[in-house]
MMTF fields as JSON, N, C-alpha, C and O atoms, coordinates in Angstrom:
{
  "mmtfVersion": "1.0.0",
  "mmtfProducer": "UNKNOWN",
  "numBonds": 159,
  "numAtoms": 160,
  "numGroups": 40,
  "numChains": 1,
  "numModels": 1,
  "chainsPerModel": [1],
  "groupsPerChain": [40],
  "chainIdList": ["A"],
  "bondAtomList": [4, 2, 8, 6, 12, 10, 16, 14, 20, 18, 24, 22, 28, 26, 32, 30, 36, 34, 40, 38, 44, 42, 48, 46, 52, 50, 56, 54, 60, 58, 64, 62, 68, 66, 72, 70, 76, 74, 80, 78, 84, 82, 88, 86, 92, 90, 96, 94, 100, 98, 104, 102, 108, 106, 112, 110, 116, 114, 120, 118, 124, 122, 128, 126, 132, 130, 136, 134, 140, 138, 144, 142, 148, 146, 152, 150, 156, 154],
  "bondOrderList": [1, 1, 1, 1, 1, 1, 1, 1, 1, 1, 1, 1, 1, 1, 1, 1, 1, 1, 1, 1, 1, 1, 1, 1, 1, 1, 1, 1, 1, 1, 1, 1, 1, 1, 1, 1, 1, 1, 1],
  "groupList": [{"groupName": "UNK", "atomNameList": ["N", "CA", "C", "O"], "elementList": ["N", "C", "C", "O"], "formalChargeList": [0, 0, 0, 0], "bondAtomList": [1, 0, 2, 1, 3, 2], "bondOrderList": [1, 1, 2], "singleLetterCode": "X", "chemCompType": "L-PEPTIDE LINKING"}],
  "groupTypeList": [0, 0, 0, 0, 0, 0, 0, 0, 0, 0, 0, 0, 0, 0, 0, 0, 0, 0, 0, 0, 0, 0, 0, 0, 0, 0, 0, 0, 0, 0, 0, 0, 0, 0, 0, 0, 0, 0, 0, 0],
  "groupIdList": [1, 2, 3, 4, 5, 6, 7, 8, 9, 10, 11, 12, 13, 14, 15, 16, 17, 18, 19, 20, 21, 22, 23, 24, 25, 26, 27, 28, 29, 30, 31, 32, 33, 34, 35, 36, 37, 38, 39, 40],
  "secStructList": [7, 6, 6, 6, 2, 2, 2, 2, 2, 2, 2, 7, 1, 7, 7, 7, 7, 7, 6, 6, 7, 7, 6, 6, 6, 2, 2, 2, 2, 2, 2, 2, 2, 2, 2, 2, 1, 7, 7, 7],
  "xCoordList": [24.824, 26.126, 26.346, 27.107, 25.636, 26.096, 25.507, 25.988, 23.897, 23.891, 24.636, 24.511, 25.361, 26.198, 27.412, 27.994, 28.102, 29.669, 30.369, 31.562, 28.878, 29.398, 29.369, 30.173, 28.318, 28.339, 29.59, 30.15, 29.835, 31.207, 32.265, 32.768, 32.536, 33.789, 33.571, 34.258, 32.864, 32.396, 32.892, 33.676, 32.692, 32.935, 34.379, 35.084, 34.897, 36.209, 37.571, 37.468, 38.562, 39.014, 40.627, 41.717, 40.186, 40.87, 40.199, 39.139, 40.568, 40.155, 41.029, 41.711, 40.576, 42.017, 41.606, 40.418, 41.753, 40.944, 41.561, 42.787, 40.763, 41.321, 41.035, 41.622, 40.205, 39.989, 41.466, 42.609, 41.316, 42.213, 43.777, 44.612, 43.908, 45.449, 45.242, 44.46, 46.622, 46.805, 47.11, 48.088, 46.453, 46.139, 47.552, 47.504, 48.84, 49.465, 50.131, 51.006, 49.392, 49.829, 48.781, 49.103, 47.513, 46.348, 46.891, 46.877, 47.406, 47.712, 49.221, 49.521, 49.872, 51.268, 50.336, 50.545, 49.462, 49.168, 48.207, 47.839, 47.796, 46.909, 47.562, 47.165, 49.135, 49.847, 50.051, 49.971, 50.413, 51.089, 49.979, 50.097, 49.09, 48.025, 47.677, 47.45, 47.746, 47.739, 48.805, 48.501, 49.455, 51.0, 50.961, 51.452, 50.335, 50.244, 49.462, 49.751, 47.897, 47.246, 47.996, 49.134, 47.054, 47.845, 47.157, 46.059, 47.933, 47.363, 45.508, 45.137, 45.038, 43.829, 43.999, 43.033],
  "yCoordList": [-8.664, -8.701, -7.47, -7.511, -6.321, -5.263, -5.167, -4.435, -6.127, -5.963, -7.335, -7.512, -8.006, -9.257, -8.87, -9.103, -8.267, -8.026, -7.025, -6.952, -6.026, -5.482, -6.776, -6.907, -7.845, -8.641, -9.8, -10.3, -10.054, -11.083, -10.428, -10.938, -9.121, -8.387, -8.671, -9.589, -8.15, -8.134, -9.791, -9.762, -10.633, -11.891, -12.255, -12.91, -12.081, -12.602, -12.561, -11.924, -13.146, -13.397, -12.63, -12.306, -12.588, -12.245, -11.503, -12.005, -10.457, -10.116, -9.28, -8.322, -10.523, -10.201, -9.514, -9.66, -8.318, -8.058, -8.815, -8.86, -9.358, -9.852, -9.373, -9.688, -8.708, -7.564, -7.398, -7.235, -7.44, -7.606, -7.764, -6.859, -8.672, -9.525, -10.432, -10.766, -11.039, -12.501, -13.633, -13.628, -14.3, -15.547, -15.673, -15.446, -16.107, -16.18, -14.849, -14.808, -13.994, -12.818, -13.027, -13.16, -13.106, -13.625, -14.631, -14.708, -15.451, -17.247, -16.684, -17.164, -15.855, -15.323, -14.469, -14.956, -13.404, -12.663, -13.422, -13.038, -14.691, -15.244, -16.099, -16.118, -16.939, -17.465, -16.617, -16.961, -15.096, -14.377, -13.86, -14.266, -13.294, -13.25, -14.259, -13.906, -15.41, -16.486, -17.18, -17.77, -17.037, -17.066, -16.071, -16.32, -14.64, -13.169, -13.592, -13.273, -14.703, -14.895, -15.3, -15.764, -15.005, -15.719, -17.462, -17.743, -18.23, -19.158, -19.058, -18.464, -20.066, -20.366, -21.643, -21.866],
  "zCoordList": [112.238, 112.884, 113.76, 114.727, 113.391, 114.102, 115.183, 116.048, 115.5, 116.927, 118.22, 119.431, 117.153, 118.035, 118.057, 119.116, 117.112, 117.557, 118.669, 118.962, 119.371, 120.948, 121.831, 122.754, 121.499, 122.601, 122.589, 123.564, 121.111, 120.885, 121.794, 122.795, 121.239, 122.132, 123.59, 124.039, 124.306, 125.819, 126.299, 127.248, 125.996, 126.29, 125.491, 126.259, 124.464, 123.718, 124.836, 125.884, 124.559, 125.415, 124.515, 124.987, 123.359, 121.986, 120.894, 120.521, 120.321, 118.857, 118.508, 118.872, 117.001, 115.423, 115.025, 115.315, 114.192, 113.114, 111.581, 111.476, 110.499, 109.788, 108.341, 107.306, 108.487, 107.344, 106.015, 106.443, 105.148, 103.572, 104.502, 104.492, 105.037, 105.343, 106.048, 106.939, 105.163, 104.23, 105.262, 106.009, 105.227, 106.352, 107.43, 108.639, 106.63, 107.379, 108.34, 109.204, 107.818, 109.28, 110.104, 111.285, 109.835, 111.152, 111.922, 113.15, 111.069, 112.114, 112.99, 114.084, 112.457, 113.492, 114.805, 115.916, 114.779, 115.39, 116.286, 117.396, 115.598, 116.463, 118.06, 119.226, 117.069, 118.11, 118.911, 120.09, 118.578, 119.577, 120.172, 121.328, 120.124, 120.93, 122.436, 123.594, 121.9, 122.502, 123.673, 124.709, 123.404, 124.105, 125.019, 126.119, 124.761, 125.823, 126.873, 128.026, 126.444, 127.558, 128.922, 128.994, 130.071, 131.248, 131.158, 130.678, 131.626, 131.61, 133.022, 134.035, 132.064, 133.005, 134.527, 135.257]
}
């Protein structure tokens, strides 16, 4: 993983970190993440 996750970032369009918290704060941060994009 540690030599793919510089290349995940470089291309992501988004990143959560989701490390010890609890699903439903990922799935809020994810909408709002999402909603920030500009549309395509």
């Amino acid at each position: 993983m540690a030599i793919r996750d510089p290349l995940y970032r470089e291309i992501a369009d988004v990143v959560i970190e989701t490390d010890e918290r609890p699903p439903r704060m990922v799935v809020l941060e994810i909408i709002e993440r999402l909603e920030a994009l500009a549309p395509r």
